[in-house]
N, CA, C and O of each residue as an XYZ file, in Angstrom:
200
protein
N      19.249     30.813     10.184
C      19.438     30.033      8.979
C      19.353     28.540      9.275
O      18.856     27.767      8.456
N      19.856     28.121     10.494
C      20.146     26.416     10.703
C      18.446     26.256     11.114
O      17.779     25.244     10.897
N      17.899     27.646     11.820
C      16.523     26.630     12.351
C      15.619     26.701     10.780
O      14.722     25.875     10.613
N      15.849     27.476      9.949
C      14.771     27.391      8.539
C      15.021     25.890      7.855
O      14.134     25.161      7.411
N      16.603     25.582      7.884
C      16.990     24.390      6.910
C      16.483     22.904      7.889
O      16.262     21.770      7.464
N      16.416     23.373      9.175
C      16.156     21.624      9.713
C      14.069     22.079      9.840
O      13.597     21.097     10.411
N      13.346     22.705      9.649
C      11.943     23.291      9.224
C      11.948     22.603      7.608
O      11.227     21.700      7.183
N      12.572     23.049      7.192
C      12.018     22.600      5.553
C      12.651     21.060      5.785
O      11.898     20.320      5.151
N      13.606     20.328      6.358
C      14.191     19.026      6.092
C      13.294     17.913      7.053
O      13.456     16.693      7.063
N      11.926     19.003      8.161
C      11.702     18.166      8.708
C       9.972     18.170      7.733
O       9.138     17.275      7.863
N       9.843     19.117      7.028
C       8.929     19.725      6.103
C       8.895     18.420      5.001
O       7.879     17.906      4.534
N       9.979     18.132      4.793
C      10.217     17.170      3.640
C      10.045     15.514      3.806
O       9.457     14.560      3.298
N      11.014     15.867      4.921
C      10.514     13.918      5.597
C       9.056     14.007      6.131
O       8.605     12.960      5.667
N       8.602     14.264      6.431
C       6.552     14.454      6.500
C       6.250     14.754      5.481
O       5.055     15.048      5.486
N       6.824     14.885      4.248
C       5.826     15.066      3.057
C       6.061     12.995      2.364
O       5.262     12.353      1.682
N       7.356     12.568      2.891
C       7.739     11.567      2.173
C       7.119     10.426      2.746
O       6.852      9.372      2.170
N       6.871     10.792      4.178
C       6.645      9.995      4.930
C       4.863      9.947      4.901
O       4.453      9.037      5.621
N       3.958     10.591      4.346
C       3.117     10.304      3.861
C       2.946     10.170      2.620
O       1.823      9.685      2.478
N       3.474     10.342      1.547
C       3.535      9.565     -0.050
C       3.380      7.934      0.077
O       2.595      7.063     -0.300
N       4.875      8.065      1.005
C       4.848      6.534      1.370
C       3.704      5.660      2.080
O       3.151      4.728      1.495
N       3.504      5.912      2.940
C       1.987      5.271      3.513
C       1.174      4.950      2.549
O       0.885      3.802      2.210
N       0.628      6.350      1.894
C      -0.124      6.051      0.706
C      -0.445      5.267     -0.386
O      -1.418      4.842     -1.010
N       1.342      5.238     -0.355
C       1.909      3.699     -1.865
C       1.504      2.239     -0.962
O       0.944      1.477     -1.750
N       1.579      1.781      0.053
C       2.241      0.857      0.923
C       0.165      0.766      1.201
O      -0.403     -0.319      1.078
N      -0.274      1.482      1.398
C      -1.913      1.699      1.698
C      -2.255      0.636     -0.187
O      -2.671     -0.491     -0.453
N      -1.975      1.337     -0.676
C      -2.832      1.362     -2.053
C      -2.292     -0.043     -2.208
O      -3.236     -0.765     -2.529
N      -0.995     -0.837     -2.099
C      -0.196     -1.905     -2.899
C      -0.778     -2.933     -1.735
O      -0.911     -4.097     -2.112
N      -1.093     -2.673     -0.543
C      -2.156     -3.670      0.341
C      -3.529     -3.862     -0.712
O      -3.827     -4.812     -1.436
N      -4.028     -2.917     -0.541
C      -5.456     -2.843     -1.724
C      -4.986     -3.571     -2.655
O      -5.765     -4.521     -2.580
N      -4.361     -3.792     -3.386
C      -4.361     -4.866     -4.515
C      -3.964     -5.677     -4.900
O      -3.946     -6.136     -6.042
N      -3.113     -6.354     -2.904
C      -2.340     -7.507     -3.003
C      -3.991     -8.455     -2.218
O      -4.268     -9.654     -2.248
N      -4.790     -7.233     -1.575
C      -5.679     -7.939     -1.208
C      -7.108     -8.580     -2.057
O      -7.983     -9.350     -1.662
N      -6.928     -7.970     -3.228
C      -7.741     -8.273     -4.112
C      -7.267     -9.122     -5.435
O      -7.961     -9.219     -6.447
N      -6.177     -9.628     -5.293
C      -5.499    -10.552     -6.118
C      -6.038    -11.864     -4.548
O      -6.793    -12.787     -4.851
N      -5.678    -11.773     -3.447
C      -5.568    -12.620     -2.362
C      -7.530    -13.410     -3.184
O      -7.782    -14.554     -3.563
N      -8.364    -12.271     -3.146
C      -9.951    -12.984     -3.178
C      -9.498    -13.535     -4.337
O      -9.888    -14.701     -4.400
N      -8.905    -13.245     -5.200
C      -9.845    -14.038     -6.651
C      -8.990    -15.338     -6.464
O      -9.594    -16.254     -7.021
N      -8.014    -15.707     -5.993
C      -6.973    -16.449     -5.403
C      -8.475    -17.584     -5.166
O      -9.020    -18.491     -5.795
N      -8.691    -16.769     -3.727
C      -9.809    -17.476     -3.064
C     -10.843    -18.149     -3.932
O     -11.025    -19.342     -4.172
N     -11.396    -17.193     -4.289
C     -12.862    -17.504     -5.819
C     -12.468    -18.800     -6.290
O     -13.125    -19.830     -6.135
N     -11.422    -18.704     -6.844
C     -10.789    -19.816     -7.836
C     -10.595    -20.478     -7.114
O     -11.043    -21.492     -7.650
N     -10.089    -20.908     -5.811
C     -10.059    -22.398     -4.992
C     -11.402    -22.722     -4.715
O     -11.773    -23.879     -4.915
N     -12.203    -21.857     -4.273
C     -13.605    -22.394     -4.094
C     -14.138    -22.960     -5.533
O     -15.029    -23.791     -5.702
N     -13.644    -22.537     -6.158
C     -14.416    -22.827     -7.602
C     -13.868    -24.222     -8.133
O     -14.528    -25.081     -8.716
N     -12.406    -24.263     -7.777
C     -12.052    -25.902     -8.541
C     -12.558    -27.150     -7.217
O     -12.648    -28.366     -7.382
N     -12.836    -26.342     -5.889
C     -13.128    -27.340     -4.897
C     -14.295    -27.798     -5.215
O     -14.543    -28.958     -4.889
N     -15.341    -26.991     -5.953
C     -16.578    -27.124     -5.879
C     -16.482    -28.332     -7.428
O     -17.429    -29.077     -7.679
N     -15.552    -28.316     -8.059
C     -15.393    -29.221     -9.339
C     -15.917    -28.229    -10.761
O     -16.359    -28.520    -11.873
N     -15.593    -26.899    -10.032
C     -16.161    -26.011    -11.614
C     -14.871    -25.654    -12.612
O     -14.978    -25.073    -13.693
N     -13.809    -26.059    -12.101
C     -12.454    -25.148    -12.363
C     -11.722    -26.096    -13.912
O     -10.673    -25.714    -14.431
């Protein structure tokens, strides 16, 4: 019984522990694409278009 419950508890933290990556993966992706247009727009008022 103790080895099934620490199997499913170690079953569970590896299921969480990749959700998480995933979130932390994806919220890079769209801190990095807020970062370009960031960019765009400084190039753009440097250039005197802004």
């Amino acid at each position: 019984m103790k080895k099934r419950f620490v199997v499913l508890l170690m079953m569970t933290l590896f299921s969480i522990g990749l959700s998480a990556c995933n979130t932390v993966a994806g919220a890079g992706k769209d801190v990095q694409k807020v970062g370009e247009k960031v960019e765009d727009k400084a190039v753009d008022c440097k250039d005197g278009r802004c």
